[in-house]
N, C-alpha and C positions, 0 to 999 in steps of 0.2 A: 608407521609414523603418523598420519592422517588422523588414525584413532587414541593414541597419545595424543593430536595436538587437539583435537575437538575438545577431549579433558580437559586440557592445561585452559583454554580459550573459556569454558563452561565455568572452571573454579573461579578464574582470574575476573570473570564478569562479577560472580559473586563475590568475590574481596573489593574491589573497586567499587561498586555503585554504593555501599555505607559509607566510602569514601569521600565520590563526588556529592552525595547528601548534604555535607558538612560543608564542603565546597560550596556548594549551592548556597547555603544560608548566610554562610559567613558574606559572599560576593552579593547577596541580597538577588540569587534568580529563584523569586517564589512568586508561587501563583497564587493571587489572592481571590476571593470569591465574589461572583457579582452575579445579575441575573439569569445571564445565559448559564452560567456554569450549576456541577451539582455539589461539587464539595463546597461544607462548610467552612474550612481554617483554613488557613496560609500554608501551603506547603509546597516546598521545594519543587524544582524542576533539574532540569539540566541533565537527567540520568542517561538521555542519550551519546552522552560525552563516555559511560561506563560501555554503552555496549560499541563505541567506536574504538574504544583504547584496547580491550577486549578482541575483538575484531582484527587491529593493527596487528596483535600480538601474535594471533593466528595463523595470520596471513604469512609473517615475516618466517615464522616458524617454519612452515609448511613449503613456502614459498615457489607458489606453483605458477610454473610458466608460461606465459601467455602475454602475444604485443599488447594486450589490452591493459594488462595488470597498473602501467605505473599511470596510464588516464584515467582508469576509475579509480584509482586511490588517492591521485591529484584531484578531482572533479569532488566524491567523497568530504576531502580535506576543507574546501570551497564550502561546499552544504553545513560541515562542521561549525566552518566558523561563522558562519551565517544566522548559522542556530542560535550560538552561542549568544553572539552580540542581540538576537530579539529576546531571548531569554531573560536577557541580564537589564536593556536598554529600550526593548521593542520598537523594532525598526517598523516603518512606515510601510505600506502592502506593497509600493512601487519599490522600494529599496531592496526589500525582501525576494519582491522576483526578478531583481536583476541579480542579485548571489544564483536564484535558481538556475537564470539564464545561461552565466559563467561557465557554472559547473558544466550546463547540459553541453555547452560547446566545446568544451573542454574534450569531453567523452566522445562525442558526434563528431566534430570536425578534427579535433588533434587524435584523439585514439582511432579515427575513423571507425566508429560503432554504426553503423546505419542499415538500415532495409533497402536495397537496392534492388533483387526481382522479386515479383511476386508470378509464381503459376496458378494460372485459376484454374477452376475444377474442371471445367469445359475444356479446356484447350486453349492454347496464349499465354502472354502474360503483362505483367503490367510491372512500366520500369518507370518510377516516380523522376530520374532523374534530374534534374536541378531543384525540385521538393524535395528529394531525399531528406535532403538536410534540415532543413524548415520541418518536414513531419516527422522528424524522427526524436527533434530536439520537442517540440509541440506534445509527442508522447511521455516525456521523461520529463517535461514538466506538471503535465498532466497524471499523472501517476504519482509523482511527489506531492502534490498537492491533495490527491483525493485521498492517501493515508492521513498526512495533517489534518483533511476535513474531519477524519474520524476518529480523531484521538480527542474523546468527548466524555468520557469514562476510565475508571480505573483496570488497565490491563487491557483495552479493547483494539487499541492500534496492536502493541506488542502481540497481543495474539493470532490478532486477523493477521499480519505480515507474519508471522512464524505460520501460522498454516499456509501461507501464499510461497515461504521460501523453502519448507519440506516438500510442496509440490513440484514447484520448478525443481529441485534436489533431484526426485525420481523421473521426472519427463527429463532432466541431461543426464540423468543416467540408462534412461530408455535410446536416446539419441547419440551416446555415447561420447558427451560434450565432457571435461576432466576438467577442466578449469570452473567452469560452471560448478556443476559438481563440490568442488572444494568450496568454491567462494561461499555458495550458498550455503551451508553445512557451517563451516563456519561462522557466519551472519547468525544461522537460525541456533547456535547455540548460547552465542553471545545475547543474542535476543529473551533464551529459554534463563538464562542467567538472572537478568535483570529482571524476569517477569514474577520471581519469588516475591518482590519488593514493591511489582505495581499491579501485583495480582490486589481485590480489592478484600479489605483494607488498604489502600495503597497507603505506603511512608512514602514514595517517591514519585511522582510524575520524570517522563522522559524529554516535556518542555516540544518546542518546536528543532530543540539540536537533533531528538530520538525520530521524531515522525517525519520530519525531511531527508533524514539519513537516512530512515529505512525504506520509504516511498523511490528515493533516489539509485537505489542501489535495487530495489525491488524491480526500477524499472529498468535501467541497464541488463539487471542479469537476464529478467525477458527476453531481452534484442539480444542480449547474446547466443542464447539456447535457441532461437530461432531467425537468424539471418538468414537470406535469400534460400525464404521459403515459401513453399503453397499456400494459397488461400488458406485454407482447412487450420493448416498451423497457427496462421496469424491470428484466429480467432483465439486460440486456447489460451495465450496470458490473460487475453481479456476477460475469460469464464475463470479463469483463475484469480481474477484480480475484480469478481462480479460485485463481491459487497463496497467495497470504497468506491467502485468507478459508477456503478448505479447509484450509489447515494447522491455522487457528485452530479449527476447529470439531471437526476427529478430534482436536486436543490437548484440548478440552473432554472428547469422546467418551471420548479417555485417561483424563482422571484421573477419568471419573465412573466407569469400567470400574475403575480401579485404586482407589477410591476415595478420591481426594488431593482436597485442596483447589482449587480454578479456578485460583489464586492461585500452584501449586508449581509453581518449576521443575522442569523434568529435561534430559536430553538426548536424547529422542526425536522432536523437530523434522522436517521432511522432508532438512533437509541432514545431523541429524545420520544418520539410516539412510541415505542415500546415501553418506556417509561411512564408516558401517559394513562397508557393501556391499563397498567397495575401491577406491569411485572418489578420487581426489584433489583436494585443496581444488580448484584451478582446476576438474579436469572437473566438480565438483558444481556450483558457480555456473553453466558452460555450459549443463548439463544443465537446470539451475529457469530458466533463461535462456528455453532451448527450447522449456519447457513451457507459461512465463509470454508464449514467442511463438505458439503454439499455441491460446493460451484468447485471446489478442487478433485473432488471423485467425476463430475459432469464433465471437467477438462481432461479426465483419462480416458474417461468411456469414449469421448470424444477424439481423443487421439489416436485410437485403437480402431474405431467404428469405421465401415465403409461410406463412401459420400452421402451416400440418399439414407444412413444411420446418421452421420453426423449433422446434415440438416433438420434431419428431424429433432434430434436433441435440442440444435439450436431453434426449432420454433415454439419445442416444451419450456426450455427453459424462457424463454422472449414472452410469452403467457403467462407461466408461473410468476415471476418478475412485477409482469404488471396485475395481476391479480392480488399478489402480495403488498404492492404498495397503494392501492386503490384499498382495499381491506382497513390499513393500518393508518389512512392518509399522508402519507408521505409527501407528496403533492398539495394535496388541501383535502380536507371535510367533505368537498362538492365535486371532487373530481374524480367519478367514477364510470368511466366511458364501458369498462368493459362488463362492470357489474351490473349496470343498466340495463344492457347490450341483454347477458344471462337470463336477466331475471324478466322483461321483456318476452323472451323469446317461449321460457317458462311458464310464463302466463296467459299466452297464445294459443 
């Protein structure tokens, strides 16, 4: 049934999203072009409406059981429409992250989704207790957010989050999680759907409905495939989830170095310096492609690895990371603490 319904869910995305297109233009949600952005004409958005509807259809189908199921498709619904109305109307950034807020409490406190022990590797552990809830809603806003940051290119969110949701896929099936499993497979097919259309040449952008849904739901499925767990675990959505969450955190890094507001755009993104660089729209999406298959292979080796293996991963990869964004400036032109560091040490 599972494998019938991934079909029906994978066609049904491609019937809909030329759908919602029309949708979109008629209702006036298009994205017009201005200096941050790279497209030149006006084109639609909204398409993440195609892999929600997509999704629903999957889901209902399949309809796998689990207390979680009717909170994150209510919380889900919240993001949806959240979307929608910035797509259409563009809500103001405070308005915007109180829908994100909703949802997240919806899932956190009403579905009761949260991390509540953690075992550290040493021995103990650590029970956040009345945090629980504050950092667990804190992570699922955070995660939603840092896919939106990087939906900056044609096909670039849709694919980083399709390689983020066939990971989680096989880590809850290494774990032996069935609802996981489902949801995610699902998601990543409905996602694989719509990516025909915003792969680039895009016809369709997925708007802020696509990259808060999937950020949203990328980050619940996390918490769910690893509630009260080890250290060790807790790191692996986050190597899973390396390319949006690092982007988001050296753009923090940025503007508290430049001293902007959290809140300013620009266009120092990781596509937009690869872009810089000389590669071309399609090579840059291959490339964050690459990277974002790279941090999901680094979260299996990792999950598999003995502790003083999986530390060590985690301090190649913590190197690699910043070498890579000192390289590329991601931070700024002048910020190169550890290439300094090298090249110093080199000439000694």
């Amino acid at each position: 049934m599972i494998y019938i319904t991934l079909a029906v869910t994978f066609i049904a995305s491609i019937l809909l999203t030329p759908l919602i297109k029309r949708l979109a233009v008629k209702v006036g949600a298009t994205d017009k072009p201005n200096y941050r952005k790279v497209h030149e004409r006006v084109m639609p958005r909204l398409g993440g409406l195609a892999i929600y509807l997509s999704f629903l259809l999957g889901i209902f189908l399949v309809n796998p059981s689990s207390e979680y199921k009717w909170s994150l498709i209510l919380g889900a619904s919240i993001i949806i429409v959240t979307g929608i109305i910035d797509d259409t109307r563009e809500l103001s950034p405070k308005v915007k992250l109180a829908g994100q807020l909703l949802a997240a409490v919806v899932v956190v406190v009403l579905g009761d989704i949260q991390v509540q022990t953690v075992n550290l590797p040493f021995g103990g552990q650590i029970e956040p207790g009345i945090f629980s809830i504050p950092l667990t809603i804190l992570w699922v806003i955070g995660v939603t957010n840092a896919i939106n940051l990087i939906d900056g290119l044609d096909g670039l969110a849709a694919g980083v989050s399709a390689i983020a949701l066939f990971t989680i896929s096989i880590m809850a099936m290494l774990m032996g999680n069935t609802f996981v499993i489902v949801t995610a497979s699902i998601l990543l097919v409905s996602t694989i759907g719509f990516l025909f259309y915003n792969f680039h040449p895009a016809s369709i952008f997925m708007g802020d409905t696509g990259s808060l849904f999937l950020g949203f739901m990328i980050s619940v499925l996390s918490l769910l495939g690893f509630k009260n767990i080890t250290f060790i675990s807790l790191v692996i959505p986050v190597i899973i989830l390396g390319v949006p969450l690092s982007d988001t955190f050296f753009a923090i890094i940025r503007r508290y170095v430049n001293k902007q507001p959290l809140s300013a755009p620009d266009k120092s993104h990781l596509h937009h310096c690869l872009l810089r660089m000389g590669y071309s729209h399609r090579q840059t999406v291959l490339i964050i492609y690459a990277i974002a298959a790279m941090f999901s292979l680094a979260a299996l080796m990792f999950s598999l690895a003995t502790l003083w293996g999986a530390l060590l991963i985690a301090l190649i990869l913590l190197i690699a990371i910043e070498l890579f964004v000192e390289s590329i400036g991601l931070v700024g032109t002048t910020y190169k603490p550890l290439l300094r560091f090298f090249k110093e040490k080199n000439s000694s």
